[in-house]
N, C-alpha and C positions, 0 to 999 in steps of 0.2 A: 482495185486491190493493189497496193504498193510491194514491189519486191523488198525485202529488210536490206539496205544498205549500210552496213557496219562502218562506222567514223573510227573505232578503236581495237587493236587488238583485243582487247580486254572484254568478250563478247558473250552475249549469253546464246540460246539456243533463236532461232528463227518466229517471227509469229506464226501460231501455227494455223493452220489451213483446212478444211476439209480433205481425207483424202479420197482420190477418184478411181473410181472403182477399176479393178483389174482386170488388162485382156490382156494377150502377148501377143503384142505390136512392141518388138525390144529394139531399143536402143540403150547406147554405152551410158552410164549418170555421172559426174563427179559430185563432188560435196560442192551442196548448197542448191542443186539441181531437181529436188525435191522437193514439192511444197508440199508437205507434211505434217506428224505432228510436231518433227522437229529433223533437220536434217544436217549436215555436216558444214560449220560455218568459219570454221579457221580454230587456229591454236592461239592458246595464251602465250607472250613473249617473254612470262617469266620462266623460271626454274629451268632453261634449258643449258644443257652441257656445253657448248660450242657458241664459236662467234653466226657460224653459219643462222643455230637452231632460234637464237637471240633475237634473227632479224625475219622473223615467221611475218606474214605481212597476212592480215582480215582476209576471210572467202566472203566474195561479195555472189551473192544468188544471183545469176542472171538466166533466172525461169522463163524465157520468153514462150517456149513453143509449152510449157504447162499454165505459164496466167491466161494463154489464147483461150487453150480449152477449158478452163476455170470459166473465166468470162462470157464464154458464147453457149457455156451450157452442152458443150461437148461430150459424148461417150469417149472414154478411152482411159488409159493409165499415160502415168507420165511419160514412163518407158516410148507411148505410142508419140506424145508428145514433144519429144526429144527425138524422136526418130525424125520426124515430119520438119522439124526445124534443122535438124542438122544436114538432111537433105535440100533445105532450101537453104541454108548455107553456102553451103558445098556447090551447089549451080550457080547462085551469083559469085562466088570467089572466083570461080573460073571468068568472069566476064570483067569483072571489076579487080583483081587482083594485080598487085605491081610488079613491072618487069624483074625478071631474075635479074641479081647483081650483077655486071657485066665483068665489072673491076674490085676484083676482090680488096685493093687496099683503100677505093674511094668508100665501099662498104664499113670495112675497118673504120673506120671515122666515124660511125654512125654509134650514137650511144646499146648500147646492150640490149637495152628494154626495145628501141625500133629493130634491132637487129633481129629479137627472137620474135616480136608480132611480126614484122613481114616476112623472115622465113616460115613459120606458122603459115602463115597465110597461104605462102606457097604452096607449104608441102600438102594441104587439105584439097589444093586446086589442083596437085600434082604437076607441076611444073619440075623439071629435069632437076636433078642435083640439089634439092631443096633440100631433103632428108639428111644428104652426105654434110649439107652445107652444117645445120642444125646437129648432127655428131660430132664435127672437128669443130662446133666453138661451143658446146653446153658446156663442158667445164669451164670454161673462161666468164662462164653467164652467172656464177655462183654469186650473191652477194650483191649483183648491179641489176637482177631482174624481178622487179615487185608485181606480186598480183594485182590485177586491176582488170576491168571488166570486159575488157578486151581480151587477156589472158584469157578467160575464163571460156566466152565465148570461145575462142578458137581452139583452146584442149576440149571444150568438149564437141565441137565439130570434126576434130581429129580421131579423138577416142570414137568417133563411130563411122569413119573410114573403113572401107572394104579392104583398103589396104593396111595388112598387118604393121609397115614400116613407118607408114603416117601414124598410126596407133602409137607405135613406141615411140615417134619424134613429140608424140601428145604429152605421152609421160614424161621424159626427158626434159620437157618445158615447165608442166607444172611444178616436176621436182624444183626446177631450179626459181620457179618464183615462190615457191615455199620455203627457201632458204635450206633445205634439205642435200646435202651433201650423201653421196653414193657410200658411205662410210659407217662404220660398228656405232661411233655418238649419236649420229642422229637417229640410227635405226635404237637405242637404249633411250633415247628422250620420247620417242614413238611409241616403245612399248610403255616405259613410265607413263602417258598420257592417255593409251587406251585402259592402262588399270587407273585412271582417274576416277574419281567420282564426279569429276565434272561430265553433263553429260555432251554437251557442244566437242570440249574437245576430245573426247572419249572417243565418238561417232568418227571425227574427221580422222582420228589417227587410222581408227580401222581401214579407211580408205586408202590413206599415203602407205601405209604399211603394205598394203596391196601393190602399190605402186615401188614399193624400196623390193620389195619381193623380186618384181619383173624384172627390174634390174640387177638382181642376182648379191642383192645383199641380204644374207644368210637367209636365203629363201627358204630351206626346210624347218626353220624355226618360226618364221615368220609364217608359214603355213601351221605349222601346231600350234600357233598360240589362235590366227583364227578362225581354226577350229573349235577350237575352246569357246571362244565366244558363239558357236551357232546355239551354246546351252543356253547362252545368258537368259533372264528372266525377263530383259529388256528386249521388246521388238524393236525396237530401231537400231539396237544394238545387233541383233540378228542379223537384220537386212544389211546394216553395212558390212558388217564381216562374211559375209554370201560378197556382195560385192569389192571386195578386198580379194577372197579369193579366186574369185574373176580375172581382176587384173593381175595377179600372182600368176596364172595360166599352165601352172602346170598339173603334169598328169593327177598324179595323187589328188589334184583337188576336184577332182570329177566325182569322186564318191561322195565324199561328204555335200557337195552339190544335190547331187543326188538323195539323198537319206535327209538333206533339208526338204528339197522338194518335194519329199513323203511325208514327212514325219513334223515338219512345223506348223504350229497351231493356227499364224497366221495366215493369210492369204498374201496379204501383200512380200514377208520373204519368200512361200511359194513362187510368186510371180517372179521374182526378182530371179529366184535358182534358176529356173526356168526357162527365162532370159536368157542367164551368163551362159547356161550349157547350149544355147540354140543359137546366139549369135554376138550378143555382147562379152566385154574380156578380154580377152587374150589368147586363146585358144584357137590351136589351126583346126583345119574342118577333121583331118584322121581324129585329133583328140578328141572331136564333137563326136564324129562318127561309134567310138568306146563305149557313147552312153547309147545308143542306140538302144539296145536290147535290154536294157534295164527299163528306157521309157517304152516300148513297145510292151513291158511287162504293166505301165502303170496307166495304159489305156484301160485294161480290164480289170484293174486291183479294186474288189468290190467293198476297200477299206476307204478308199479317195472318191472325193464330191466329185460332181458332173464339172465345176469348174476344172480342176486338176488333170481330168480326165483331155480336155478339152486343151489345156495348157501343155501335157505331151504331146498330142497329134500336132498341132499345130509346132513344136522342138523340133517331133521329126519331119516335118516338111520344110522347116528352114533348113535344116542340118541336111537334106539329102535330095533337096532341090525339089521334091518329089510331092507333084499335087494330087492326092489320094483321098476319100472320101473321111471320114473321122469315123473309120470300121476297123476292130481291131484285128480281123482276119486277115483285109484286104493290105493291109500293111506288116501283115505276118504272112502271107504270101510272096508278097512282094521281098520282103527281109529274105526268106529265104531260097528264093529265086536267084537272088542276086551272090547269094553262099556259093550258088553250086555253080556261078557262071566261071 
């Protein structure tokens, strides 16, 4: 099976795929990361406001660790999928990654697009000053850094770093190879594009939106609108805007996480809430810890299937380190044990 590799901006949705059935083995997804029935594959280069928004460059899918499990006949979700990959990532980056820049003006010299792959690369392997390196030059990366498959891979072995700060150097990078400036236009050409009818770029906006959120562009609007979409009629439209407000990371967005988690029809956006509130997103572990009690509620809610059921215990044992049996007493003992310490 071929991943869809986009020659043109001008893109339609993904071939789509069988999807594979859900656990929660989470890991972080960006667009195109999904082999689906259609998942987030870039913006159109027309109708955009700005020179930035004009120069949107294809999301090329680079599904490796979900075609593995495609292929081999694998149990698992993508989520499990992308975990497994980005952890073997992440181990060889560390062996095979290139020395930190020594001399910051021989660096200087180095076009944009190697500047932001190899600090990527660093900051995934965790190599000193990577991160700091990748915040004093993302602005200057606007315009000179294109997505390409390299990119892609390395935001998404970032976006599932244990560390919060490689996470946001993930963001930071893809912002800037989607041509997306930290500014009111591009976040108005985002929202214009998630009320598209188109549905490729619809999906991807929900994401980036996610991702202008985290950066603190009008984050609580960009949190209301997607909310709005956890209604939509569209499941994949669901799912991404579950995953939008992941990377968004803040508090407020734990509810309606939550009340996804309960209340959507799908399984696979269950799976996904599920995910962002247990490990994937944005979110430090106190804010994981918030949902506790509400998923300790949805062990026993005799309104949720055995899967759902089964997709909380396993939230709270990511969220609280804690390897407990899938009993909802023994982890309501334990919750409140831990009140009164």
């Amino acid at each position: 099976m071929d991943v869809p590799q986009p020659s043109s901006p001008e893109l339609g949705a993904p071939v789509a795929e069988p999807r594979l059935q859900p656990t929660l083995e989470c890991g972080t997804l960006g667009p195109g990361s999904d082999i689906g029935a259609s998942g987030p594959v870039g913006p159109a280069s027309s109708g955009a406001p700005t020179a930035n928004a004009k120069r949107f460059g294809p999301l090329i899918a680079v599904a490796i660790g979900v075609l593995l499990a495609v292929l081999v006949g694998a149990i698992g979700s993508a989520h499990a999928a992308w975990g497994r990959f980005a952890n073997l990532f992440a181990t060889r980056a560390n062996a095979t990654s290139p020395a930190p820049p020594k001399d910051s003006r021989q660096f200087d010299r180095l076009k944009p697009q190697t500047q932001a792959e190899t600090l990527l690369e660093l900051a995934v392997s965790r190599s000193d000053g990577a991160v700091d390196q990748i915040s004093s030059r993302v602005d200057r990366w606007q315009g000179k850094v294109k997505w390409n498959s390299r990119i892609a891979t390395l935001t998404t072995a970032a976006l599932n770093s244990s560390d919060m700060r490689v996470r946001e150097s993930g963001i930071e990078v893809e912002l800037a190879a989607y041509g997306l400036a930290k500014n009111s236009a591009s976040l108005d050409y985002l929202l214009q594009a998630a009320a598209s009818s188109d549905h490729a770029q619809k999906i991807w906006a929900l994401w980036a939106l996610g991702l202008m959120a985290n950066r603190g562009v009008q984050t609580a609007r960009v949190v209301q609108v997607l909310t709005t979409h956890l209604k939509d009629p569209d499941e994949d439209s669901r799912h991404w805007a579950v995953e939008g407000l992941a990377l968004a990371g803040t508090t407020d967005t734990i509810a309606p996480l939550l009340q996804a988690m309960h209340d959507d029809p799908s399984p696979t956006v269950r799976e996904s809430a599920a995910c962002s509130l247990a490990e994937s997103g944005m979110f430090t572990r106190e804010q994981r810890l918030s949902a506790v009690p509400q998923l300790l509620n949805y062990t026993e809610d005799p309104s949720l299937d055995t899967q759902t059921h089964a997709w909380a215990f396993q939230a709270l044992a990511d969220i609280t380190g804690q390897h407990l049996p899938n009993d909802s007493s023994a982890w309501r003992n334990w919750y409140e044990a831990r009140r009164n310490d």
